[in-house]
N, C-alpha and C positions, 0 to 999 in steps of 0.2 A: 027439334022443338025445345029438350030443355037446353041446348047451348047456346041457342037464340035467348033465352029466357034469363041468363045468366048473365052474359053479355051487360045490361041495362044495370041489374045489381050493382054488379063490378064497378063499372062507371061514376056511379053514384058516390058508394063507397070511397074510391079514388079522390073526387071530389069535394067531400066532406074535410078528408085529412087533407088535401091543400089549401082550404080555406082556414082549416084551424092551425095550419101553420104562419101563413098568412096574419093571421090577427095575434100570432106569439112571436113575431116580426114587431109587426108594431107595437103590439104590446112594450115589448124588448125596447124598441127604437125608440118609445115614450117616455120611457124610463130612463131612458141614457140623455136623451133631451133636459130633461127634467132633472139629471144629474148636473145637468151640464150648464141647466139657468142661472148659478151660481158662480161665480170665479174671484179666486184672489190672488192677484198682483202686489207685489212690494213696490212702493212708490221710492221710498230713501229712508233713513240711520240717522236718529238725532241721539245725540250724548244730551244729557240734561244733570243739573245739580253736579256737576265734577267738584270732588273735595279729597282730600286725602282719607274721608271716609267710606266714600263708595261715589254711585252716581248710579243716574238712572239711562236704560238703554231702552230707545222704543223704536218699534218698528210700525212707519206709518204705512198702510196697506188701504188696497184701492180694493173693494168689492164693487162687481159690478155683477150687477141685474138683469139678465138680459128675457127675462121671462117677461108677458103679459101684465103683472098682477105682483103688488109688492110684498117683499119679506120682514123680517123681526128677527134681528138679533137677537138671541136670548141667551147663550151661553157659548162658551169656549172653555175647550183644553187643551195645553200643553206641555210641553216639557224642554228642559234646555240641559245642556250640554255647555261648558266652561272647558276648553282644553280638552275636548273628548272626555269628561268626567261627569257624571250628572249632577248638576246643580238646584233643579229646580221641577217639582212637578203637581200639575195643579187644575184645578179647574174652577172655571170662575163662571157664578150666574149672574146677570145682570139684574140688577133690582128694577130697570126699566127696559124695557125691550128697546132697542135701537133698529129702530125703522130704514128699511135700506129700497127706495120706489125703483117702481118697473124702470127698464131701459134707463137705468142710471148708474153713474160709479158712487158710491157713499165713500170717502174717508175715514177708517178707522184707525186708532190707534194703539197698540198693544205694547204697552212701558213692562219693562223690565226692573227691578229694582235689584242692585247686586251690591254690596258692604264687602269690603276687602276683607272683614276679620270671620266672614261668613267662607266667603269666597278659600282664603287660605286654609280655613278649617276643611272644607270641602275638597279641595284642588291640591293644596300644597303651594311651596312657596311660587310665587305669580312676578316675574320682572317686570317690562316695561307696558309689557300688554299682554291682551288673553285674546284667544277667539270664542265665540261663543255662539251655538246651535239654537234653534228655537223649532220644534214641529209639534204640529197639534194640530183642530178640525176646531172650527166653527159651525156653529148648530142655529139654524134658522129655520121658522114657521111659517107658513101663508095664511090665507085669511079664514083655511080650512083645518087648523091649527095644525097643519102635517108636519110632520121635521123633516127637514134638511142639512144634510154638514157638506163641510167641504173642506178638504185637507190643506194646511199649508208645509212651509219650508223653508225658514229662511236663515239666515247667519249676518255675522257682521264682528267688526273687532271692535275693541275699547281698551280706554289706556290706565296704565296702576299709575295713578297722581299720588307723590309726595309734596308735601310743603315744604321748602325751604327751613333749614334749621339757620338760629342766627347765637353766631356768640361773641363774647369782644376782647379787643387785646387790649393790652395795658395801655392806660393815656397817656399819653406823650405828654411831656411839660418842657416849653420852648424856655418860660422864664415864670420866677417864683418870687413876688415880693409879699410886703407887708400886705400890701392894698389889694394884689390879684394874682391873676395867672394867665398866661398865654398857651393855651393848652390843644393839642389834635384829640378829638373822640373816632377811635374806629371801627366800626363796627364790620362785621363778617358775616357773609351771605352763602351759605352752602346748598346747592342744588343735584340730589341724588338721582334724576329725573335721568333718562338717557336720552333727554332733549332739549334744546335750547328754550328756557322760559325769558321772553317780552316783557321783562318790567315797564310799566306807565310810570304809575307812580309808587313812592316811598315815604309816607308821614310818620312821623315820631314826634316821641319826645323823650325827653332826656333826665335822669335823675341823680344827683347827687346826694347823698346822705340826708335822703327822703325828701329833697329839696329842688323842685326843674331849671334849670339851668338853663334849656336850650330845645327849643322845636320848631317844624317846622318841615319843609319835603326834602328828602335828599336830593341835590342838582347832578346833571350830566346824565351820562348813560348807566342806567340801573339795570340791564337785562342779565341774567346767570347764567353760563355758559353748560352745557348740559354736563351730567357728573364733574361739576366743576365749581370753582367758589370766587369771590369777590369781594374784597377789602376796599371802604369808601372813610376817605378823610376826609374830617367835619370838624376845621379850626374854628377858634372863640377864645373871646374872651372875658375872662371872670372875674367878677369884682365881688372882692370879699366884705365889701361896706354894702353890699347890695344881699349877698345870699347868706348873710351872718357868721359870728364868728366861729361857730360850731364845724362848718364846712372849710372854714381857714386852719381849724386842730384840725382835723381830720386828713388835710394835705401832708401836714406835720410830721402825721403817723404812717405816710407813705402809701396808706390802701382803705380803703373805706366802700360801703356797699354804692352800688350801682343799678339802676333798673332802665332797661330799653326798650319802649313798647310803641306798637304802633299798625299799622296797617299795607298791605301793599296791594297793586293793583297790575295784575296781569293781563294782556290781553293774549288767546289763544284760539286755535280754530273748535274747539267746543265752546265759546264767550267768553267774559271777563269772570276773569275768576279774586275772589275780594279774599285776602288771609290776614290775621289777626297774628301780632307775636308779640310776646312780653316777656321777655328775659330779666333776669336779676341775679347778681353773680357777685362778688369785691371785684374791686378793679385795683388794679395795682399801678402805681406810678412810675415813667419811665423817662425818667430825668435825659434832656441832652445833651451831648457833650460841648 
């Protein structure tokens, strides 16, 4: 009678704990679901702003939704890593929540801002490129204000941009009279880059004892060969009833100031990149034989 009696208990007992493991199954399963509504994808690597003073690096990221019911972006943090060094670490709150709807991928975009003079303080000297680490979690809300994160991961390189330095060799002077001059201006194109820059174009202009003599685009192929340099001949001729007689003493005295300034225009696989240069040096004269 009582083993019979027991029997049933037991049973019961038994039952109870498989049901409540059961519901910490799902529970669990819920949870992991719900971890998992969330996902971020790296779509691609845009270079933006490349200057010889830094450039911006962003990683465009694909969030996708795969929950019932949409999210809100509200904040992110991360940290980054330059050459296995830490560069950066941060967390940013949105001043507007960025809505990301059910069963959708939203587009985000996560820019990076890095300054060479930052970077080198940071890193140490940096050649032609860096690698650079990015991990951090995004934190999103439902309509229940609940939070959500979701971890990322990503890298990508970018390049140490130099300008171009430019300087110039002595003018040539083919012939020297009363009236003018038959003269070459040559200017010099230095490229530290350890890669070939695409010059487009080359405008100037030209100055002679504060007086322009001569502008306009440089012709022929202007591209700089990478750690490498580039000497462009730019014959004319000078009339000293035209640019006064101050610029005709001045040939006289065999060296007088000089100013070269101008703009060039690169094309490259991060865009066009636009530099500015204006040189001013004496120029010395270098009579032909």
């Amino acid at each position: 009678m009582r083993a019979s009696s027991i029997r049933p208990a037991l049973g019961r007992a038994g039952l109870a704990l498989c049901l409540a493991a059961l519901q910490a199954a799902v529970a669990a399963g819920a949870a992991l679901a719900a971890k998992d509504d969330i996902s971020l994808a790296l779509k691609e690597k845009v270079i933006r702003n490349l200057s010889s003073s830094g450039l911006v690096l962003a990683f465009h990221i694909a969030v996708s939704n795969a929950s019932s019911s949409g999210r809100d972006l509200v904040r992110y943090r991360y940290r980054v890593r330059i050459n296995q060094t830490e560069y950066l670490n941060m967390t940013v709150t949105l001043e507007s929540p960025l809505a990301v709807p059910a069963g959708r991928e939203t587009l985000v975009a996560l820019p990076i801002r890095i300054s060479y003079d930052n970077l080198r303080a940071a890193v140490g000297p940096v050649e032609d490129q860096a690698l650079c680490d990015v991990v951090g979690e995004m934190f999103f809300v439902n309509e229940r204000k609940k939070e959500q994160k979701a971890p990322f991961a990503f890298s990508g390189e970018f390049p140490i941009f130099r300008d171009p330095e430019v300087d110039i060799l002595p003018l040539k002077v083919n012939d020297l009279t009363v009236g003018g001059a038959d003269v070459v201006f040559r200017p010099r194109f230095k490229n530290f880059n350890g890669y070939e820059l695409i010059v487009d174009t080359i405008e100037f202009e030209l100055y002679f004892s504060g007086r322009q003599v001569l502008t306009g685009p440089i012709p022929g192929d202007k591209s700089l060969p990478r750690t490498g340099e580039k000497i462009f001949s730019l014959p004319f001729l000078l009339d000293f009833f035209e640019a006064g007689e101050e610029l005709r003493e001045a040939f006289e005295k065999g060296e007088f100031p000089c100013r070269f300034a101008g703009r060039i225009e690169i094309a490259s696989v991060w865009g066009r990149l636009h530099i500015r240069f204006d040189k001013t040096q004496p120029l010395r004269l270098e009579r032909a034989d």
